[in-house]
Every structure is written in C-alpha cells, then in structure tokens.
N, C-alpha and C positions, 0 to 999 in steps of 0.2 A: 504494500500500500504506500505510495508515494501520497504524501499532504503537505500544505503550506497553508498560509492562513492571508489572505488577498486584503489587504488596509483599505484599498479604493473600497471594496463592496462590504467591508468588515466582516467576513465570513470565511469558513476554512472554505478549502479547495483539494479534491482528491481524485487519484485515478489509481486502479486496480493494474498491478501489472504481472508478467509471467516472468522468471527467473527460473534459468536453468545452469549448474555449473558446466564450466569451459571442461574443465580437467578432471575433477572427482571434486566430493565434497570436502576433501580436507585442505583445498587451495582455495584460499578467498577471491575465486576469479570466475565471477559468471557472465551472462549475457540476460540482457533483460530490455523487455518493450513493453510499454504503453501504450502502443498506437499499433493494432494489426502485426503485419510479420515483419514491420523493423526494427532488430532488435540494437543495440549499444551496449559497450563492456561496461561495466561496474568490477574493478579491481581493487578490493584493498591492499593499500600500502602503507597502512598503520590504525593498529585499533589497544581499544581498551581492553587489555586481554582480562582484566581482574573482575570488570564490572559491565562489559560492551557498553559503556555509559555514551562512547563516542567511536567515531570511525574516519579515514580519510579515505576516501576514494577518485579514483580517475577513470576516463575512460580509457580508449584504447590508442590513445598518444596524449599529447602534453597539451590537447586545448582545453581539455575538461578535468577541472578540480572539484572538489565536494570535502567540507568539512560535517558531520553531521554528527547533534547531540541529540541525546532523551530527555536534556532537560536547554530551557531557555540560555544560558549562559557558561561558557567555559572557565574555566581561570587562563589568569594570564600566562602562568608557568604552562600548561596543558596547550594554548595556541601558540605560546611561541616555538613549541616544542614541535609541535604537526607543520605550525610554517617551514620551521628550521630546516626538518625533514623534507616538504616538499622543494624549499629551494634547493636542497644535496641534490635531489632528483629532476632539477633541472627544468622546475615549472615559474611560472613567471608568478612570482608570489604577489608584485605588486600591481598585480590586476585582478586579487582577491574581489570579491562585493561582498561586504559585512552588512547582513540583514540584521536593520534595527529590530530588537528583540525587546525593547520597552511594551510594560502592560502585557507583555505575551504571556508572562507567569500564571495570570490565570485561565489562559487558555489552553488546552490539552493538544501534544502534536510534539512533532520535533522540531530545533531549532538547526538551520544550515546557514552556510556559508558560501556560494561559489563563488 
C-alpha cells in the first residue's frame, strides 16, 4: 500500500500495489507497480534492521531516492546517517525534497522523503 496525505485536498491518498522479489526473498530487491504491468525496482540500501522503523530505497539507477519512516519524523543522527550513505553511493543528495511533516502526527501513514 503506497499512501501520502495530499495538503491541497487535506486528505490521504492511496494506491494498492503488487510487489514481487527480483532475486528471493532474502535480498531487499523487488519490482513493484501501481499502474497495470509497469512495474519499477524498489531496492533497499539501508534499513532499520532492529525496529524497520525506517528504510532507504532506490530505484533501478541513481534518479530515484526514497527515505521512508513509520512515524512522522527522523532524528537528525538517523538522516544524516541514510544521507551520508546515499551520497557514498553516489546519489545527488542535494536534490532530496523534504516533505513538510508538520501537524502530520496526528494523522496515520508514513512519512517520506524523495
């Protein structure tokens, strides 16, 4: 279930998707669509291994970044950490988009970052 919460309409937003792993299930590397049979990679490249509180994902080259929590806000130590990492890996970190997450606490969903 991919959701986002849309400010213009004030209201979540959601679409139901299919996910299937690339390799087996023990590599964080699937393919997944939202829209009919196009599917897009979703590759973790760093997660919460103690709590999956949080995750970073890409697609299948370096134009697509995804920070994604369970709860509205990270710590600072925790993003600079996932940034850190993605800039090692060679993503252009300073064309992040930081979704403002004010007021979202008490709305249910997750909070991203691309």
């Amino acid at each position: 279930m991919n959701r986002g919460f849309d400010p213009k309409l004030n209201r979540w937003k959601e679409v139901e998707g299919r996910a299937y792993f690339v390799s087996g299930p023990d590599l964080g590397r699937l393919k997944v669509s939202f829209f009919g049979p196009f599917y897009g990679g979703y590759n973790i490249i760093g997660i919460d291994e103690r709590d999956y509180s949080y995750v970073l994902i890409c697609g299948n080259s370096r134009s697509y970044l995804w920070i994604l929590a369970r709860q509205p806000e990270l710590s600072e130590t925790v993003m600079a950490s996932l940034t850190a990492k993605a800039k090692a890996l060679g993503f252009d970190t300073g064309a992040l988009i930081y979704v403002q997450q004010k007021n979202m606490a008490t709305k249910q969903g997750a909070a991203d970052v691309k």
